[in-house]
C-alpha positions as CSV (number, residue, x, y, z in Angstrom):
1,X,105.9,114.8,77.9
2,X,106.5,113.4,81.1
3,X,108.7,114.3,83.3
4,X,109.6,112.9,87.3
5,X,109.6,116.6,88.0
6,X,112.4,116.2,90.7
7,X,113.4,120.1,90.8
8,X,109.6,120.5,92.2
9,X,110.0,117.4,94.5
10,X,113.5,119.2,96.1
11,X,111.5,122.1,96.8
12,X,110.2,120.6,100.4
13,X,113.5,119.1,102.4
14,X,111.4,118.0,105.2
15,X,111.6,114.3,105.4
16,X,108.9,111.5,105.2
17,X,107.8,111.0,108.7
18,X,108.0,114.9,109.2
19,X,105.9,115.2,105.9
20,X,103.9,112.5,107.5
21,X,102.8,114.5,110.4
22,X,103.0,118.1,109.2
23,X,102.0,118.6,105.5
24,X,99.0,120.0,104.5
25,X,98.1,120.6,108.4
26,X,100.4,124.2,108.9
27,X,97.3,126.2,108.2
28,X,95.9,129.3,110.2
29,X,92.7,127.7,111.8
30,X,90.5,129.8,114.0
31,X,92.0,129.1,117.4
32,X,95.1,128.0,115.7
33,X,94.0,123.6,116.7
34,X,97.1,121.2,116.8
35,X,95.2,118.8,114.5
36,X,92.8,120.1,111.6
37,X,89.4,120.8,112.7
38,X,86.5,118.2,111.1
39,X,84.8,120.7,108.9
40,X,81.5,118.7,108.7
41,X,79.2,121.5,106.6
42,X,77.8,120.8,103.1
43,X,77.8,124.8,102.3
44,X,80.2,127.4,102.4
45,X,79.3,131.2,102.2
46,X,80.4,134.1,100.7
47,X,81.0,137.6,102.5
48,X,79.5,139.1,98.8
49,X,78.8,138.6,95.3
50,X,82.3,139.6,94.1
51,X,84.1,137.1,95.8
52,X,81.2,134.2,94.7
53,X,82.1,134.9,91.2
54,X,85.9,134.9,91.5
55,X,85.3,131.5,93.5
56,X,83.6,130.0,90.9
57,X,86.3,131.6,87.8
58,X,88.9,129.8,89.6
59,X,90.6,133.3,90.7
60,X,90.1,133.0,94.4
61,X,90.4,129.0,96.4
62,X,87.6,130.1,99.1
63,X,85.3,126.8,99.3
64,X,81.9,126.3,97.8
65,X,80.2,123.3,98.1
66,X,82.0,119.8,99.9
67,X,81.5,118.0,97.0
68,X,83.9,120.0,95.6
69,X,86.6,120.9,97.8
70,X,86.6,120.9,102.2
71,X,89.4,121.7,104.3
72,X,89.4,118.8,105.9
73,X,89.8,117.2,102.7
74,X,92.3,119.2,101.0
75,X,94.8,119.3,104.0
76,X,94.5,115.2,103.2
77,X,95.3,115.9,99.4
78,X,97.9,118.3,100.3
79,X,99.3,115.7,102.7
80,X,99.1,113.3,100.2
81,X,101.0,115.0,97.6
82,X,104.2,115.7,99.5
83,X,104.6,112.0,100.4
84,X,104.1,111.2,96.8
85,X,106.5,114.1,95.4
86,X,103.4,115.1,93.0
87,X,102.1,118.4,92.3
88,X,98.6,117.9,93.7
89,X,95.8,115.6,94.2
90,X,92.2,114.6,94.5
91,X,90.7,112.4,97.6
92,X,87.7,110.0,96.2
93,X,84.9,107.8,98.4
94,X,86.8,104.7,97.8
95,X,90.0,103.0,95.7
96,X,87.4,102.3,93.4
97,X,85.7,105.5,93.2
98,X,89.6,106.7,92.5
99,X,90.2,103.6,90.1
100,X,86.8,104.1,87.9
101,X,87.1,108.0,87.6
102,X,90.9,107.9,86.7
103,X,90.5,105.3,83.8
104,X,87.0,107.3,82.8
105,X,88.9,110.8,82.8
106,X,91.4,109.4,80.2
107,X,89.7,106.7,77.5
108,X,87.0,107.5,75.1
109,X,85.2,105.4,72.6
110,X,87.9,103.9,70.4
111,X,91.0,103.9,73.0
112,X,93.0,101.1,74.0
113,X,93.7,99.9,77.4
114,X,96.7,97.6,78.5
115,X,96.6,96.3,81.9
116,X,98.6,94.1,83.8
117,X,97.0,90.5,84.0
118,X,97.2,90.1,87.7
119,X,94.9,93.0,89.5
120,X,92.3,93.5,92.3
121,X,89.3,91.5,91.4
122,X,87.0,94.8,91.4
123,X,89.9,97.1,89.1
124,X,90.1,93.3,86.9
125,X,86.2,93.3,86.5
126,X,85.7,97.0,85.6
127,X,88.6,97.2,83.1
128,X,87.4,93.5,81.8
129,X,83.6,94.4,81.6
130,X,82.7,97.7,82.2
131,X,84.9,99.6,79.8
132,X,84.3,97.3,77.1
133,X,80.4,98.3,77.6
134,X,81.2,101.6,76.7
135,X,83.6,101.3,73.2
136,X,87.1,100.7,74.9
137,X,88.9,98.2,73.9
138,X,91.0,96.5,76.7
139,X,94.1,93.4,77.0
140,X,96.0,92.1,80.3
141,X,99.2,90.7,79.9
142,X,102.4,90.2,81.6
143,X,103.7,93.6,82.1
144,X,107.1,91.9,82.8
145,X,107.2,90.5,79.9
146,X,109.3,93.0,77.7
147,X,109.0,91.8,74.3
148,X,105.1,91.1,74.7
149,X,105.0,94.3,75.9
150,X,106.2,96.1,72.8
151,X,104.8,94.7,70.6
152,X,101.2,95.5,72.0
153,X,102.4,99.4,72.6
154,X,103.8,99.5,68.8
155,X,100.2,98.8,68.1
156,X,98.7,101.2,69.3
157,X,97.6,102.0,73.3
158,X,96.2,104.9,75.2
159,X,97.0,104.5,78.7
160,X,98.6,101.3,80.6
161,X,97.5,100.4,84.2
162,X,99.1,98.1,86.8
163,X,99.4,97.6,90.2
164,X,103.1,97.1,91.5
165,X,103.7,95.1,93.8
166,X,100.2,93.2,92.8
167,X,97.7,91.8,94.1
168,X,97.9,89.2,95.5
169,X,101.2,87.3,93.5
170,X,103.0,90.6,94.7
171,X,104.3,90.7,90.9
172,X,107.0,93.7,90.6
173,X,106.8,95.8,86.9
174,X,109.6,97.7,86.6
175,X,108.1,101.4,86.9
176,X,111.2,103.0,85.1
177,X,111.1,100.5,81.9
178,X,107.5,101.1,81.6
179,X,107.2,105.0,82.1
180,X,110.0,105.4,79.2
181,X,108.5,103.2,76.7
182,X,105.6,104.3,77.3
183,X,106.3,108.2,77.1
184,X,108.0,107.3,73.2
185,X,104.3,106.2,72.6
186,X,102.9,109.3,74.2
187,X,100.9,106.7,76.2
188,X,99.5,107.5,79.9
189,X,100.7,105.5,82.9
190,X,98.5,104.7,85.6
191,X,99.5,103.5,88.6
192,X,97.9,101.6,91.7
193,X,100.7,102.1,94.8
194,X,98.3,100.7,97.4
195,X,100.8,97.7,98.6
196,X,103.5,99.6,98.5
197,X,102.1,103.3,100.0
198,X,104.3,105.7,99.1
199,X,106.3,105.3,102.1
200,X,108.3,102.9,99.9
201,X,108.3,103.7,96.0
202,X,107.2,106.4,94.6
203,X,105.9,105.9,90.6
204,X,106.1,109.8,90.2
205,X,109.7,109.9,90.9
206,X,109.7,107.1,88.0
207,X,108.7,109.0,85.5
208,X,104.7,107.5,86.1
209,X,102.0,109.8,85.0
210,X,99.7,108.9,87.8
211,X,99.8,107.1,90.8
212,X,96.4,105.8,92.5
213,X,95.9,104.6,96.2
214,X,92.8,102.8,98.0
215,X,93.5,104.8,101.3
216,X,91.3,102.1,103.3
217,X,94.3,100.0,103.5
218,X,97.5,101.7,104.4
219,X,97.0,105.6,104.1
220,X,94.1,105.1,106.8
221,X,95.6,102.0,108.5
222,X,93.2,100.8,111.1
223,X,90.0,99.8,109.0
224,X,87.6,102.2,110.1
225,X,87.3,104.2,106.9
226,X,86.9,104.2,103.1
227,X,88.9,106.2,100.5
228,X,91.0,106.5,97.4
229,X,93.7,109.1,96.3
230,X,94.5,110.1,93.1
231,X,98.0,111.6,92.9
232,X,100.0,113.6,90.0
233,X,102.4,116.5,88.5
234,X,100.0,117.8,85.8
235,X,97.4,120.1,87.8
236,X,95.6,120.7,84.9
237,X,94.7,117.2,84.7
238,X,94.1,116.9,88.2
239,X,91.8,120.2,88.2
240,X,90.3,118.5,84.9
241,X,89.8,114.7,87.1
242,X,88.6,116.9,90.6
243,X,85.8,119.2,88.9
244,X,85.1,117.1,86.1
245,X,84.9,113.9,87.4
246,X,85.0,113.2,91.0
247,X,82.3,116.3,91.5
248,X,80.3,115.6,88.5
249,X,79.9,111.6,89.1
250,X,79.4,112.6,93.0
251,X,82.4,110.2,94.4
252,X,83.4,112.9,96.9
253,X,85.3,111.3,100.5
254,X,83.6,112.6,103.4
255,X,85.5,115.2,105.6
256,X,85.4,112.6,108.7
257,X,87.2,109.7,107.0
258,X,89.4,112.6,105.2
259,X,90.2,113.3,109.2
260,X,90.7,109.8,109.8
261,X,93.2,109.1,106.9
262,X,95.0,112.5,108.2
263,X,95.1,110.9,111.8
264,X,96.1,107.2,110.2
265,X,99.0,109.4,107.9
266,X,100.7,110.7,111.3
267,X,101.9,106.7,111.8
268,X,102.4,105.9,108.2
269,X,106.4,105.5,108.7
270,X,106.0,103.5,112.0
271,X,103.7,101.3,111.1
272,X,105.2,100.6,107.7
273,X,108.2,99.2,108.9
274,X,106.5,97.3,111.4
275,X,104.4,95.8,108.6
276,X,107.3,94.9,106.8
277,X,109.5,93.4,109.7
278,X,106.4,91.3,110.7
279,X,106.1,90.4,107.2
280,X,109.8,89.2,106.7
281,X,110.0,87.0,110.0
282,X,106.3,85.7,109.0
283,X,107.7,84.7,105.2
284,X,110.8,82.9,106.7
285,X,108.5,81.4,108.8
286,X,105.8,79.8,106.0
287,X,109.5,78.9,103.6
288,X,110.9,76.4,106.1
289,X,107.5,75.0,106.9
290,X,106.5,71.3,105.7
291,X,103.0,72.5,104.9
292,X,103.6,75.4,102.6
293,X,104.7,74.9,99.1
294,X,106.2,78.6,97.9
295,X,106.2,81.6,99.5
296,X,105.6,84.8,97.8
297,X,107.9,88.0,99.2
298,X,109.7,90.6,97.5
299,X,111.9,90.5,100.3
300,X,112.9,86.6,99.6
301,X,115.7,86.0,97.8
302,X,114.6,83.3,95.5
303,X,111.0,85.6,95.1
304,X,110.8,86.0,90.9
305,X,110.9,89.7,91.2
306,X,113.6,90.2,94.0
307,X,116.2,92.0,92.6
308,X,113.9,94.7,90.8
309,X,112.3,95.2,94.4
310,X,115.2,96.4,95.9
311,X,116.2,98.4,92.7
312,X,112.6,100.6,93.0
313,X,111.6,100.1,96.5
314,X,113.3,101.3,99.5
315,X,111.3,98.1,101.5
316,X,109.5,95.3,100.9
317,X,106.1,95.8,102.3
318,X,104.0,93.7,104.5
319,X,101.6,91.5,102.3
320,X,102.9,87.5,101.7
321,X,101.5,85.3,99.7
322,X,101.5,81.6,100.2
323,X,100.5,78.1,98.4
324,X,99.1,75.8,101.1
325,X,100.3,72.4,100.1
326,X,96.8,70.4,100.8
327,X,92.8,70.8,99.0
328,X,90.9,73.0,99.5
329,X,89.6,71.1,102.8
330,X,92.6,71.3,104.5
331,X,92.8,75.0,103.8
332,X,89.1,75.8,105.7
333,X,90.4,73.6,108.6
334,X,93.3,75.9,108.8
335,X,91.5,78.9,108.2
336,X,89.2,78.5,110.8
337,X,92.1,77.2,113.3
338,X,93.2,80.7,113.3
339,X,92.4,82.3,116.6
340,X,94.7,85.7,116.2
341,X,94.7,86.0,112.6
342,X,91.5,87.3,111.5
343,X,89.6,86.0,107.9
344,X,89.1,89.2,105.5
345,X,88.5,90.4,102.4
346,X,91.3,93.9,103.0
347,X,94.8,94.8,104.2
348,X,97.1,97.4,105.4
349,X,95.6,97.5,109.3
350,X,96.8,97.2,112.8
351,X,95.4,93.8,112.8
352,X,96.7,90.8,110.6
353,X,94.5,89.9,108.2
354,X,94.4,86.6,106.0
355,X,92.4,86.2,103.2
356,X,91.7,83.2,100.1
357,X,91.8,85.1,96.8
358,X,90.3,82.1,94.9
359,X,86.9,82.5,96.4
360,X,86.8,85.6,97.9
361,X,88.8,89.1,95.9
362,X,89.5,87.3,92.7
363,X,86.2,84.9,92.5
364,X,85.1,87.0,89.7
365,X,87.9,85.9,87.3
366,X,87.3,82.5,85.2
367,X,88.7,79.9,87.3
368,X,91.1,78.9,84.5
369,X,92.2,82.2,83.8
370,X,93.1,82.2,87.7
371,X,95.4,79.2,87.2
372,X,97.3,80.9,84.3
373,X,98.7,83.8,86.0
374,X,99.3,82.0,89.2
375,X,96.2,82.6,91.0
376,X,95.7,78.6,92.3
377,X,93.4,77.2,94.5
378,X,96.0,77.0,97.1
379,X,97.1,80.8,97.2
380,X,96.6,82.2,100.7
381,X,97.4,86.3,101.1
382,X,98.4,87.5,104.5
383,X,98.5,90.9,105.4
384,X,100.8,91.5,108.5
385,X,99.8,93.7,111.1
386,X,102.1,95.3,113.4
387,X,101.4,92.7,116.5
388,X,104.1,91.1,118.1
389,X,105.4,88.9,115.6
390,X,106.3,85.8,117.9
391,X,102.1,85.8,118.7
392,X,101.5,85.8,114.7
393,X,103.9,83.1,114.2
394,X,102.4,81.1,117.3
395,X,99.0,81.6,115.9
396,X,100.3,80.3,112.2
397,X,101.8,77.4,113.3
398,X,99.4,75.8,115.7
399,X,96.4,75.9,112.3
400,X,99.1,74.5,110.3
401,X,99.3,71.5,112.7
């Protein structure tokens, strides 16, 4: 049964920014550090037998091995969990490595998978092609759509997985909506919070089952380092996903880029709402301007999915979406007019980012497939860093003429 567990989530009244900074970090280090210490060992000991066997029954926490647990890396879970109001969590190598191992832990041979049909070219590919390969059967569709939608769960489904906002048509799915239904069906919700970090929705609070970040892009937030985080209330599954998956396949973070997300976490708040304000004056920007057909924004008023954003999200984020109104031509002599904006494949750093989803994240999907859930040949993704916006605007401007 699932439950948003609020009682739990009241327990810790510190706010975000505060949790931001602090959680997971109050521990009593050796020489009691201000930050926690890089704890870059393979190997822990033990002072005796005694306490080696209670370590490995599961009566005493010491550490073992770092492909296990780490310090370093469990003040970054522990951090991790307060910001997401969940009950504990497990840091991975990459999204991916979080992504894989999640959807691995909870379908077996003869399960069914529904997925949103707009998704991060990798998470698209390994739901579309790998889990087949191994006896799961798997459908996208529009999650939005609600009648669709119940029909396929009436059916007969194991676990549903989306990203919300998506990637890169920013679609909304109503987390409430979907964590009911879905908990009538005794179905498991996954969720992928990456656009939105949990600085602005939290799924868990929804009623989600699980809630999934790549922690390269926002958690981190300067592109220097790869992770994912897997987030949720039932400790028994994440003790079940930690020892049993993430140790096992050998997708373990390592203790300096679990350091680095810690140090990227103290500035999550900041530069979120930098992100987003750069984000907003960038997507008013690209609306009035001859060259751009639609712009995609949560925070626009005519954007599809506008009015569930501000029911579920306390901001709008700072991805936008574009259509370029020109071929494919015209969009490489824009591209490479860019002198501030840089040309890349991720998102949620300092820097702004652009990227072309058609040929670069989402090349993997058929080409007609693209086209039918919005995916065109003229979708441009920006991901707003937290520059001044009037130089990001400049920048924009000057490669559109």
């Amino acid at each position: 049964m699932k439950s948003a567990n609020k009682e739990v989530n009241q327990l810790d009244k510190k706010h975000f920014a505060t949790n931001a900074v602090h959680a997971g970090e109050e521990k009593e280090f050796t020489n009691r550090p201000l930050n926690t210490p890089i704890y870059l060992t393979s190997t822990f000991t033990f002072p005796d037998l005694d306490t080696a066997e209670k370590t490995f029954d599961f009566e005493r926490s010491d550490y073992v091995y770092t492909r296990g647990n780490n310090p370093t890396i469990r003040a970054l879970e522990e951090k991790m969990t307060a910001l997401e109001h969940g009950n504990d969590a497990v840091a991975f190598a990459s999204g991916m490595a979080a992504i894989s191992s999640v959807l691995l832990s909870l379908l077996e041979k003869g399960d069914n998978l529904l997925a949103h049909q707009v998704l991060y070219g990798s998470a698209h590919n390994f739901i579309s092609e790998i889990l087949p390969r191994r006896g799961v059967a798997t459908e996208f569709i529009d999650l939005r759509d609600e009648k669709v939608f119940l029909q396929k769960i009436k059916a007969g489904v194991d676990v549903i997985y989306f990203e919300t906002p998506a990637n890169p048509t920013l679609d909304i799915i109503d987390l409430e909506k979907i964590a009911k239904y879905a908990d009538s069906y005794n179905i498991k919700v996954v969720v992928d919070n990456t656009f939105a970090s949990p600085y602005w929705q939290k799924p868990l609070d929804e009623g989600i089952d699980i809630v999934l970040h790549s922690a390269t892009k926002y958690i981190c937030g300067h592109g220097d380092a790869l992770g994912g985080i897997v987030v949720s209330n039932d400790q028994d599954y994440i003790q079940k996903l930690k020892f049993g998956y993430m140790a096992e396949y050998g997708g373990v973070m390592s203790p300096f880029n679990a350091w680095l997300m810690l140090r990227g976490l103290k500035t999550l708040a900041l530069r979120m709402d930098a992100h987003a304000k750069n984000a907003s004056q960038i997507a008013d920007f690209l609306v009035s301007h001859p060259k751009i057909e639609k712009v995609y924004y949560p925070g626009q008023k005519d954007f599809a999915d506008y009015q569930l954003a501000q029911k579920q999200m306390s901001g709008f984020g700072g991805i936008v979406s574009f259509e370029f109104a020109g071929d494919k031509e015209d969009i490489e002599v824009f591209l490479k007019k860019l002198k501030l904006i840089k040309l890349a494949v991720s998102l949620g750093d300092t820097e702004t980012l652009i990227e072309y989803p058609f040929a670069m994240t989402h090349r993997g999907y058929a080409k007609d497939y693209l086209e039918k859930i919005g995916i065109n040949a003229n979708l441009i993704r920006i991901s707003a860093g937290i520059e001044d916006v009037r130089d990001l605007i400049k920048d924009l401007d000057e490669a559109l003429a």
